[in-house]
Backbone and ligand atoms as CSV (ligand in chain L), in Angstrom:
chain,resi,resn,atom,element,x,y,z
A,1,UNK,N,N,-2.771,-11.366,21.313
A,1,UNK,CA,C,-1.509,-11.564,22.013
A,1,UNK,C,C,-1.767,-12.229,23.348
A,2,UNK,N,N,-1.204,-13.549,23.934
A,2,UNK,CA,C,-1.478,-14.004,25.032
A,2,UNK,C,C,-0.389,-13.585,26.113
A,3,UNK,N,N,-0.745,-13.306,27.031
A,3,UNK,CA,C,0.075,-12.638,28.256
A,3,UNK,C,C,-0.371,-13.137,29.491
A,4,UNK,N,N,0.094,-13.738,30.527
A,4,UNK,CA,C,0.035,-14.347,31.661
A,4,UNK,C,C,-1.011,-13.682,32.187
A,5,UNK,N,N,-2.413,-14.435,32.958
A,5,UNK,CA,C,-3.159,-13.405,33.648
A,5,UNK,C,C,-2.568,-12.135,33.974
A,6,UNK,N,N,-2.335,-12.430,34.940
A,6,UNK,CA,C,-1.534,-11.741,36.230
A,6,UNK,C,C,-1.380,-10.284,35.766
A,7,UNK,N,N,-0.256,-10.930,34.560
A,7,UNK,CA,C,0.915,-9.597,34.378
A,7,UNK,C,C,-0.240,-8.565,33.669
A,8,UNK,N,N,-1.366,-9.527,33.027
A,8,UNK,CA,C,-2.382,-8.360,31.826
A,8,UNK,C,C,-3.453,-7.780,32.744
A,9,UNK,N,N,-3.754,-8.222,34.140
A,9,UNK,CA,C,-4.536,-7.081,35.317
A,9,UNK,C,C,-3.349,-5.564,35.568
A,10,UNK,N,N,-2.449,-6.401,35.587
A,10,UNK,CA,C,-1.561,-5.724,36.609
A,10,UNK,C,C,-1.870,-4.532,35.434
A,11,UNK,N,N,-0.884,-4.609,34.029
A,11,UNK,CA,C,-0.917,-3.772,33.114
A,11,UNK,C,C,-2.385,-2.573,32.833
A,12,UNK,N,N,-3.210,-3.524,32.648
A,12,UNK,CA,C,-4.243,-2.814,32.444
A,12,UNK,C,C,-5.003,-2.185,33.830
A,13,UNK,N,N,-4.815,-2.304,34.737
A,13,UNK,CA,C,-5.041,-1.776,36.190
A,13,UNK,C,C,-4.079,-0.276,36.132
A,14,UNK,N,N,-3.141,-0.168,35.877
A,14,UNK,CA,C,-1.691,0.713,35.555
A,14,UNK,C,C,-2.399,1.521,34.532
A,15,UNK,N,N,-2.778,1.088,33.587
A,15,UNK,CA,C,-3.373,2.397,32.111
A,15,UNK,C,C,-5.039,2.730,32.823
A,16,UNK,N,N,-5.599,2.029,33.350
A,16,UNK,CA,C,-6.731,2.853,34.287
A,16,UNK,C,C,-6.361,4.170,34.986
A,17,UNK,N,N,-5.400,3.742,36.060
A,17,UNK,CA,C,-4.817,4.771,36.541
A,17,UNK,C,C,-4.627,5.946,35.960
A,18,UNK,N,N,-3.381,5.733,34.593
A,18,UNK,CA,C,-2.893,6.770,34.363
A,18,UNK,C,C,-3.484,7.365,33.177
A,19,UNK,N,N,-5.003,6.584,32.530
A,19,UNK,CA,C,-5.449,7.161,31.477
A,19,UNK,C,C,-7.356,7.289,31.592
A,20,UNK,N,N,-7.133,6.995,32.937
A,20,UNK,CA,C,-9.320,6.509,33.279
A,20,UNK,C,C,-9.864,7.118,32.453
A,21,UNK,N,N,-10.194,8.302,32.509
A,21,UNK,CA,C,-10.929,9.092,31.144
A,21,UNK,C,C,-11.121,8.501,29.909
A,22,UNK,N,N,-10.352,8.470,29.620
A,22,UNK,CA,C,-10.628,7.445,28.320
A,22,UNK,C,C,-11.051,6.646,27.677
A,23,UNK,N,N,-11.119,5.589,29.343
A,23,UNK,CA,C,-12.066,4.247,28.444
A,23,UNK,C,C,-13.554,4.513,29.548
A,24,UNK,N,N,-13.626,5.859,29.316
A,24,UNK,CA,C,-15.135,6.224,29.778
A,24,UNK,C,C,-16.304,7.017,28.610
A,25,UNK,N,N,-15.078,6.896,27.850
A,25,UNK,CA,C,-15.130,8.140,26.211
A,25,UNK,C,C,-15.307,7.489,25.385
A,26,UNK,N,N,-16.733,7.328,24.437
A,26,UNK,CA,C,-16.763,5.549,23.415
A,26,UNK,C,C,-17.050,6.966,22.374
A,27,UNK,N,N,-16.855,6.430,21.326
A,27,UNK,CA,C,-17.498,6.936,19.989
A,27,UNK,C,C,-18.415,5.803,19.052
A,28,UNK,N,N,-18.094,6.272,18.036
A,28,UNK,CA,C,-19.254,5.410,16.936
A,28,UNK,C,C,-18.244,4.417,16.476
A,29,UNK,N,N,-18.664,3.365,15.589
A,29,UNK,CA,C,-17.363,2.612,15.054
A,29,UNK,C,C,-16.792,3.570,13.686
A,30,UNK,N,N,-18.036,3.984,12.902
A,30,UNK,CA,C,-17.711,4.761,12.045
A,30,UNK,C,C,-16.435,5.532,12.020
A,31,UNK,N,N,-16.454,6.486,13.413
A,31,UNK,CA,C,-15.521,7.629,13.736
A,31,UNK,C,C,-14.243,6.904,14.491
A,32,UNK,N,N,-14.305,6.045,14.660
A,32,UNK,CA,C,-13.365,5.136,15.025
A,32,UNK,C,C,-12.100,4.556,14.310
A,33,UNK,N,N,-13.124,3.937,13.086
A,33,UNK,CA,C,-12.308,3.622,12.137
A,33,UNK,C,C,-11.486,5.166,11.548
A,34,UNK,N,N,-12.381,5.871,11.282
A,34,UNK,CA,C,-11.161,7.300,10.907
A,34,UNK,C,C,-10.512,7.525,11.731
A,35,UNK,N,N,-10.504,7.367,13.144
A,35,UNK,CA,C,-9.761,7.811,13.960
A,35,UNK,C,C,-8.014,7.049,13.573
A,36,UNK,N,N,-8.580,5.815,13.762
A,36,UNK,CA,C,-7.430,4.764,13.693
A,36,UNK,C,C,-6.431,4.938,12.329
A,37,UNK,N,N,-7.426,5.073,11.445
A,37,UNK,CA,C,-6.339,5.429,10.363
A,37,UNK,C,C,-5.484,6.821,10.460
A,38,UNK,N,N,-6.026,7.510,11.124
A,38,UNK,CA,C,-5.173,9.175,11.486
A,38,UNK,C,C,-4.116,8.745,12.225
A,39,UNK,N,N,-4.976,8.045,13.549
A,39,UNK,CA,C,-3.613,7.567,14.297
A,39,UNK,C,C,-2.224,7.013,13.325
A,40,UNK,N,N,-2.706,5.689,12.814
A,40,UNK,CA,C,-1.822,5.012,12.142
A,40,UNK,C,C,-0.757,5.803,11.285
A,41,UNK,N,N,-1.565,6.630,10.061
A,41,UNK,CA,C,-0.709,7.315,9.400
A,41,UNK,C,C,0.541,8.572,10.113
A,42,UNK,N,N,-0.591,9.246,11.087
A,42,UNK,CA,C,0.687,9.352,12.292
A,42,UNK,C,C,1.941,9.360,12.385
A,43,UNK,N,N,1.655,7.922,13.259
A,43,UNK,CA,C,2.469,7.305,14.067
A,43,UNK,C,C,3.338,6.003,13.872
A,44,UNK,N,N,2.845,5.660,12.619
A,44,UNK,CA,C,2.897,4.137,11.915
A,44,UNK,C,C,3.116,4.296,10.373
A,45,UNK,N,N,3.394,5.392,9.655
A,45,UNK,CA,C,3.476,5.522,7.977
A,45,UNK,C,C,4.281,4.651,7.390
A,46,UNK,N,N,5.064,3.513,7.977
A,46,UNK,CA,C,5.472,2.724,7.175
A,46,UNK,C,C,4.948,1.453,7.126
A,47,UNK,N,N,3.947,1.308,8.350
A,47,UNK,CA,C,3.716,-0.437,8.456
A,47,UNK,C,C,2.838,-0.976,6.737
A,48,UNK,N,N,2.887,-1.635,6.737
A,48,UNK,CA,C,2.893,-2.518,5.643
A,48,UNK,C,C,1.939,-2.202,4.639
A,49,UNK,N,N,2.164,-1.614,3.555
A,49,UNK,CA,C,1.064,-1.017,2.762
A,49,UNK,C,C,0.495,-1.899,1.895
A,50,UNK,N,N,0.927,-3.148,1.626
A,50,UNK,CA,C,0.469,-3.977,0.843
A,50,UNK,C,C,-0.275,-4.894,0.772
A,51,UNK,N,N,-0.165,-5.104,2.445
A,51,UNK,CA,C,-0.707,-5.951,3.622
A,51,UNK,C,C,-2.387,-5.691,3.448
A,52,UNK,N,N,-3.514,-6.786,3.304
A,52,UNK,CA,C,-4.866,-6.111,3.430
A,52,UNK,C,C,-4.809,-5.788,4.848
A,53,UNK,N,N,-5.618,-4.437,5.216
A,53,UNK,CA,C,-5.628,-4.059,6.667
A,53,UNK,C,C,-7.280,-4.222,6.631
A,54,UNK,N,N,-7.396,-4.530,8.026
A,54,UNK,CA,C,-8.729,-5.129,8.579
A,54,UNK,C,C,-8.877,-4.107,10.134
A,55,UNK,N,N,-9.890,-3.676,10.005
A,55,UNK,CA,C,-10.581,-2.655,10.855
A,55,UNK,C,C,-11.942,-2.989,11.296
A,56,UNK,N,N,-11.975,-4.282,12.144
A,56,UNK,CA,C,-13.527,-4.728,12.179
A,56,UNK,C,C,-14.076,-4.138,13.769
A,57,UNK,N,N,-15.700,-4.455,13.925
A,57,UNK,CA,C,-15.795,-4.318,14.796
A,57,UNK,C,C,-17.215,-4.919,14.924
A,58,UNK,N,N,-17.095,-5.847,16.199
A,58,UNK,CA,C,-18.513,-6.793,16.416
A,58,UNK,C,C,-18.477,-7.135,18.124
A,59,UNK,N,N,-19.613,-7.392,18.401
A,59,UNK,CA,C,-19.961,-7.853,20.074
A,59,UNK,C,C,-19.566,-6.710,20.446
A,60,UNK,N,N,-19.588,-6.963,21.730
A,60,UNK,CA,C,-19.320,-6.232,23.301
A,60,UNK,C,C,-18.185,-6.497,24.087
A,61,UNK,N,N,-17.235,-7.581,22.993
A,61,UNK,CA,C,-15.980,-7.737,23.963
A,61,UNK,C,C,-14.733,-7.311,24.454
A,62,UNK,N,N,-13.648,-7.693,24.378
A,62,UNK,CA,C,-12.550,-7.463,23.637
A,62,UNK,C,C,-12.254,-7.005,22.195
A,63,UNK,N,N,-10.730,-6.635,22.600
A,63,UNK,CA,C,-10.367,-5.706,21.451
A,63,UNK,C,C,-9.197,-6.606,21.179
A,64,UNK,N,N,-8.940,-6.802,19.972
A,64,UNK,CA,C,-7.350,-7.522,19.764
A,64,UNK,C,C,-6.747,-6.906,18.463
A,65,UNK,N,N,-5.440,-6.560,18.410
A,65,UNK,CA,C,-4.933,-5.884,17.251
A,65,UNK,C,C,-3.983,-7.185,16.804
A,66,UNK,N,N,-3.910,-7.220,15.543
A,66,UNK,CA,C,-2.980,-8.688,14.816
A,66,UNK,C,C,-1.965,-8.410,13.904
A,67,UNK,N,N,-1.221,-8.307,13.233
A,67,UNK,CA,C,0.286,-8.627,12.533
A,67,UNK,C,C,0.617,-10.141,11.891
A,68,UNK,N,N,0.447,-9.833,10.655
A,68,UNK,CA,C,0.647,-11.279,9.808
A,68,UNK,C,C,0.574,-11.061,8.473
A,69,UNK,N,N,-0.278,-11.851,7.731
A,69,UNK,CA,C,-0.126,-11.896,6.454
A,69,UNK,C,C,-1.451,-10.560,6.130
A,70,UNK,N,N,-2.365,-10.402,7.271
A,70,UNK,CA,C,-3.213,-9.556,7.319
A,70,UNK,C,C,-2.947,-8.622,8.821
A,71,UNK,N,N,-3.055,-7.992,8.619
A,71,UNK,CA,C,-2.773,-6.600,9.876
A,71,UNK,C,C,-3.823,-5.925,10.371
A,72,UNK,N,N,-4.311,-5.872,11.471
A,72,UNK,CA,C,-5.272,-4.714,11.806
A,72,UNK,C,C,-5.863,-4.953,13.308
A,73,UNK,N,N,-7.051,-4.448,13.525
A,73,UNK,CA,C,-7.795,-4.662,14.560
A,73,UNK,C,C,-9.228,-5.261,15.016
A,74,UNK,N,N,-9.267,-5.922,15.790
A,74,UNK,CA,C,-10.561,-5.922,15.993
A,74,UNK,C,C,-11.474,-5.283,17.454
A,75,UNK,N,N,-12.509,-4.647,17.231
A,75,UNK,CA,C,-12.530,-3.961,18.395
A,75,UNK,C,C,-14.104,-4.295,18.572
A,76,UNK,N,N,-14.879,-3.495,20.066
A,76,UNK,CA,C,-16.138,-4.416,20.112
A,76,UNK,C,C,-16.960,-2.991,19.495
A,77,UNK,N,N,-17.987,-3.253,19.545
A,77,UNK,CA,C,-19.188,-1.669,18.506
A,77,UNK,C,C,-18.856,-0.724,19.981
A,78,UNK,N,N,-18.679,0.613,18.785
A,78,UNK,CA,C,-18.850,1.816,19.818
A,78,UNK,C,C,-17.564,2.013,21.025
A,79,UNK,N,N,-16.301,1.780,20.726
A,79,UNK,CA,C,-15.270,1.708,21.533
A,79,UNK,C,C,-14.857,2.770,21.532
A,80,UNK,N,N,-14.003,2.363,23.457
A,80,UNK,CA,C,-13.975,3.966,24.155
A,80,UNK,C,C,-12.868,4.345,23.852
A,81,UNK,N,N,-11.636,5.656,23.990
A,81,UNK,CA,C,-10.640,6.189,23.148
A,81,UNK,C,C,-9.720,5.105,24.004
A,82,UNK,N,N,-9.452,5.206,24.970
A,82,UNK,CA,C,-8.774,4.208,26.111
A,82,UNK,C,C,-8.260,2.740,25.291
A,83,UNK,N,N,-9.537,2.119,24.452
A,83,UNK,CA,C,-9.156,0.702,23.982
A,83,UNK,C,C,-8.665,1.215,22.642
A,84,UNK,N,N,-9.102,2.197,21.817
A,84,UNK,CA,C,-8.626,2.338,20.530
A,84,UNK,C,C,-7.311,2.477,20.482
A,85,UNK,N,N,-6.933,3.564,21.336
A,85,UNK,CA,C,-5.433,3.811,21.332
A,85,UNK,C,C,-4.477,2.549,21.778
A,86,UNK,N,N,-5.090,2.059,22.729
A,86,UNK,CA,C,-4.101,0.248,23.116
A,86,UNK,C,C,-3.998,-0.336,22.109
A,87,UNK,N,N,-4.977,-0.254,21.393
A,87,UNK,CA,C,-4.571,-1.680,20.152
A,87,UNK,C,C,-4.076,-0.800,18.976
A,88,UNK,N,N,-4.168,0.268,18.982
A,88,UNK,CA,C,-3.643,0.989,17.755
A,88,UNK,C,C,-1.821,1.532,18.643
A,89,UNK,N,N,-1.723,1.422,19.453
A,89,UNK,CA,C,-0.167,1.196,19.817
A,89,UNK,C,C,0.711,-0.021,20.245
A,90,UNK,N,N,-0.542,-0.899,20.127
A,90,UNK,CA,C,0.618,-2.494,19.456
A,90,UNK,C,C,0.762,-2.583,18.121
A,91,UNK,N,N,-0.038,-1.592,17.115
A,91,UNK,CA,C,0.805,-1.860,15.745
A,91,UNK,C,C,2.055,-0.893,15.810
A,92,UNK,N,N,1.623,0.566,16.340
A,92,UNK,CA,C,2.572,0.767,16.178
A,92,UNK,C,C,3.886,0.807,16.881
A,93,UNK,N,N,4.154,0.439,17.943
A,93,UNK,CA,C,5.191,-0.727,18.496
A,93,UNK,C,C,5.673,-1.783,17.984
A,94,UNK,N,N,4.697,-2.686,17.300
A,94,UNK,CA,C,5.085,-3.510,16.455
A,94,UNK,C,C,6.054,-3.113,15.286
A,95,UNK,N,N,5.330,-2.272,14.855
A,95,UNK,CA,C,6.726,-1.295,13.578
A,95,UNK,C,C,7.816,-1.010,14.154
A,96,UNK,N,N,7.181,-0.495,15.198
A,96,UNK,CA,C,8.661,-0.111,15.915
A,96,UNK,C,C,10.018,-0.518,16.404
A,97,UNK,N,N,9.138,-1.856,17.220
A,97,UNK,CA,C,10.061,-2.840,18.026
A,97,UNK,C,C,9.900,-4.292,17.749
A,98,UNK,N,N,9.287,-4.687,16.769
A,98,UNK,CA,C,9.014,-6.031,16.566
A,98,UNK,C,C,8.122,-6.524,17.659
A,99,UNK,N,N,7.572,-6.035,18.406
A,99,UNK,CA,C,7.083,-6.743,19.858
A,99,UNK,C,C,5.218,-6.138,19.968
A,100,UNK,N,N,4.960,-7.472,20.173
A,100,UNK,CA,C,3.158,-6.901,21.089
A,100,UNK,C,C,3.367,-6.924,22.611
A,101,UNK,N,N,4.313,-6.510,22.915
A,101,UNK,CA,C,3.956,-6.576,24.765
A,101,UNK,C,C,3.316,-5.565,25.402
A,102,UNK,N,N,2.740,-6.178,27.073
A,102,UNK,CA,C,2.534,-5.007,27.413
A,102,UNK,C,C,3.680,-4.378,28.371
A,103,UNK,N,N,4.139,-3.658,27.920
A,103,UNK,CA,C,4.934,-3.204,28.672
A,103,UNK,C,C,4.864,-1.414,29.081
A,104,UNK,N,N,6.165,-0.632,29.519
A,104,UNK,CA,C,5.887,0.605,29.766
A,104,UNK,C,C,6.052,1.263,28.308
A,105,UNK,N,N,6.889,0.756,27.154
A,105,UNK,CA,C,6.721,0.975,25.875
A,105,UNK,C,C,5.581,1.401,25.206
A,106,UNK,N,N,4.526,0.143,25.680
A,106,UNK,CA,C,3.380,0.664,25.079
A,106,UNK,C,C,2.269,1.631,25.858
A,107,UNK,N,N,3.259,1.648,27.443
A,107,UNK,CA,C,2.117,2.533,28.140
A,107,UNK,C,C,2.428,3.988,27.789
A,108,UNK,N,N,4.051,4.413,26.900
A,108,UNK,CA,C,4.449,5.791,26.415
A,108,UNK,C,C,3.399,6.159,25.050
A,109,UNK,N,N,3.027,4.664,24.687
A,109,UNK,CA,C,2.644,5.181,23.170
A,109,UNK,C,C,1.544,5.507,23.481
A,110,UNK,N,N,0.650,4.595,23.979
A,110,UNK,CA,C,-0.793,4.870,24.565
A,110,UNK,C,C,-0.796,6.042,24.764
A,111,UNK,N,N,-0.081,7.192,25.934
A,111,UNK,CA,C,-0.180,8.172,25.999
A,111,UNK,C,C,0.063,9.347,24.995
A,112,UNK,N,N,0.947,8.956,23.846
A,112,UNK,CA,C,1.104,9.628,22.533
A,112,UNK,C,C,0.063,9.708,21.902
A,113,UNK,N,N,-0.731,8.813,22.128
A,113,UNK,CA,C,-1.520,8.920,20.940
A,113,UNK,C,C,-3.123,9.289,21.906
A,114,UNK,N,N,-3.240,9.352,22.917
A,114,UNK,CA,C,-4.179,9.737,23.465
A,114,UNK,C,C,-4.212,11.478,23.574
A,115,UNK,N,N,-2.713,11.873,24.017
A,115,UNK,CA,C,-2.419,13.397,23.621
A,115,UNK,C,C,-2.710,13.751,22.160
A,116,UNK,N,N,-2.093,12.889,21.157
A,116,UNK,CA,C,-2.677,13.179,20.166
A,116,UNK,C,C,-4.496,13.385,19.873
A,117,UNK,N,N,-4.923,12.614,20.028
A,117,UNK,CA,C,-6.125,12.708,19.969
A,117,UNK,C,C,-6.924,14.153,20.826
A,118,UNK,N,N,-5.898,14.295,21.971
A,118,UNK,CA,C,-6.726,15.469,22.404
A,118,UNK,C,C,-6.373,16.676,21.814
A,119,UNK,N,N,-5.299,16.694,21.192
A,119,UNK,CA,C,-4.746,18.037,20.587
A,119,UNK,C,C,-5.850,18.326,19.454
A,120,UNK,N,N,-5.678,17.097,18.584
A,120,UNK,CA,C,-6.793,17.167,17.482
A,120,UNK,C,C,-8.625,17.115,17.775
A,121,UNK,N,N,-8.773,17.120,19.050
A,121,UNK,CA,C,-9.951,17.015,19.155
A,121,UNK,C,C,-10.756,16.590,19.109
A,122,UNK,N,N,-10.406,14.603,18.679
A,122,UNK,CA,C,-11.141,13.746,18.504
A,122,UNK,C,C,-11.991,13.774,19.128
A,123,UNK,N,N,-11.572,13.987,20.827
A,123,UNK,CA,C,-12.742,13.553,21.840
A,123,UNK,C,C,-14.177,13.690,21.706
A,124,UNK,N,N,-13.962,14.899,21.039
A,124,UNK,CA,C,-15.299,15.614,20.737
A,124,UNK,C,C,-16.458,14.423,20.054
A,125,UNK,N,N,-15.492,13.704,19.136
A,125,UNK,CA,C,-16.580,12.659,18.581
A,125,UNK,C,C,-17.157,11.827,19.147
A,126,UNK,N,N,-16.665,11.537,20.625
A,126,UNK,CA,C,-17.481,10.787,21.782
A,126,UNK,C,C,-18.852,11.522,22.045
A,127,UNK,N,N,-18.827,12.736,21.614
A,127,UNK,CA,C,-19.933,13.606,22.359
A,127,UNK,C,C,-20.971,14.611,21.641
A,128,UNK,N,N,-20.405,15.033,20.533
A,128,UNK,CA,C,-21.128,16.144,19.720
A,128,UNK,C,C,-20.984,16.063,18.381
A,129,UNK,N,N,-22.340,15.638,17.540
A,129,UNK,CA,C,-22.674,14.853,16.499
A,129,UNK,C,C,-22.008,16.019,14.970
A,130,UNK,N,N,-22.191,17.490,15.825
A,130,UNK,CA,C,-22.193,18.688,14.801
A,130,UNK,C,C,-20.562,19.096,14.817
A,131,UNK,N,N,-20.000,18.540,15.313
A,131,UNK,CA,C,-18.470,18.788,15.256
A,131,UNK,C,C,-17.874,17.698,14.752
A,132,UNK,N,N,-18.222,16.738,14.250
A,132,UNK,CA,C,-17.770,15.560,13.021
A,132,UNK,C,C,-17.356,15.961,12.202
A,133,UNK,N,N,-17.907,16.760,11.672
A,133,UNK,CA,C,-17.173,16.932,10.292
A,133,UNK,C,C,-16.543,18.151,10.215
A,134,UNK,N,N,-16.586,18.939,11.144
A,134,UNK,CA,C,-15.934,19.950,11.713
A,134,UNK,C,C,-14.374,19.588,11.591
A,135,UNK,N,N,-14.098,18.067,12.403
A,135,UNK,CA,C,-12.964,18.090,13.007
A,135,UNK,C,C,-12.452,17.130,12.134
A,136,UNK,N,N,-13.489,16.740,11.172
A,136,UNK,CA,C,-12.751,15.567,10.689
A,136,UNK,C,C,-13.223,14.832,8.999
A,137,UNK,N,N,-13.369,16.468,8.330
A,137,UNK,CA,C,-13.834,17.016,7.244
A,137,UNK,C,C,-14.625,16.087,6.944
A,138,UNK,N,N,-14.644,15.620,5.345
A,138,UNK,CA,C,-15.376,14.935,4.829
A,138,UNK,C,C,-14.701,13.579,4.562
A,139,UNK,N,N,-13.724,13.091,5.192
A,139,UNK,CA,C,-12.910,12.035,4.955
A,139,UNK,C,C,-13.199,10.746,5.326
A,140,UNK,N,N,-13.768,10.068,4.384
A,140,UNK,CA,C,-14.334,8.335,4.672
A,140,UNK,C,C,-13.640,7.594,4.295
A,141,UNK,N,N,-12.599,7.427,4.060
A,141,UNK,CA,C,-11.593,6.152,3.443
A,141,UNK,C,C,-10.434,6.120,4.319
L,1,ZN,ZN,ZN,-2.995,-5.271,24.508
């Protein structure tokens, strides 16, 4: 999604603030990808089931989530909860509102789904190898 410098410091300066923890918190890509699909089903159970969904993850860079004939994310290895939840609440905004912006829309969802994650205990997968499957059974698909 392209967004005027400016306005995408300003934004992302704003979710530092009100979410820092987070993108200090990386996990594996492995636990990532499950994460995202929990999120999704969630928060997102209708976006497009027919659609191939794409869950990649390569480099050290950026993260970009997409909407098209293919749907999904791309994120860099080992991403912190902070970026997962941003790009996993432009899809589901996108379901929602037709829109990738950044706006305070997506700074409500961000926080939905970051509460979510703490209720369920994801965090833990940033940190303690023996509570994986604890929290997040045996589920690989
Ligand atoms: Zn974004």
């Amino acid at each position: 999604m392209t967004v005027k410098p400016h306005l995408r410091l300003k934004f992302y300066e704003k979710e530092r603030q009100l979410f820092g923890k987070a993108y200090s918190l990386y996990t594996s890509d492995h636990n990532a990808e499950i994460i995202v699909k929990k999120l999704l089903r969630h928060f997102a159970p209708k976006l497009p089931q027919k659609r191939w969904m794409e869950i990649r993850f390569y480099g050290n860079g950026g993260a970009r989530a997409f909407m098209g004939w293919t749907w999904g994310i791309r994120f860099p290895h080992n991403p912190d909860f902070g970026t997962i939840c941003h790009e996993v609440a432009h899809l589901v905004n996108y379901e929602k509102y037709g829109k990738f912006r950044h706006d305070k829309r997506l700074l409500r969802t961000i926080k939905q789904l970051l509460d979510y994650c703490e209720k369920k205990s994801f965090w833990h997968l940033g940190t303690t190898a023996i509570q994986i499957e604890e929290i997040l059974g045996d589920e690989t698909s």
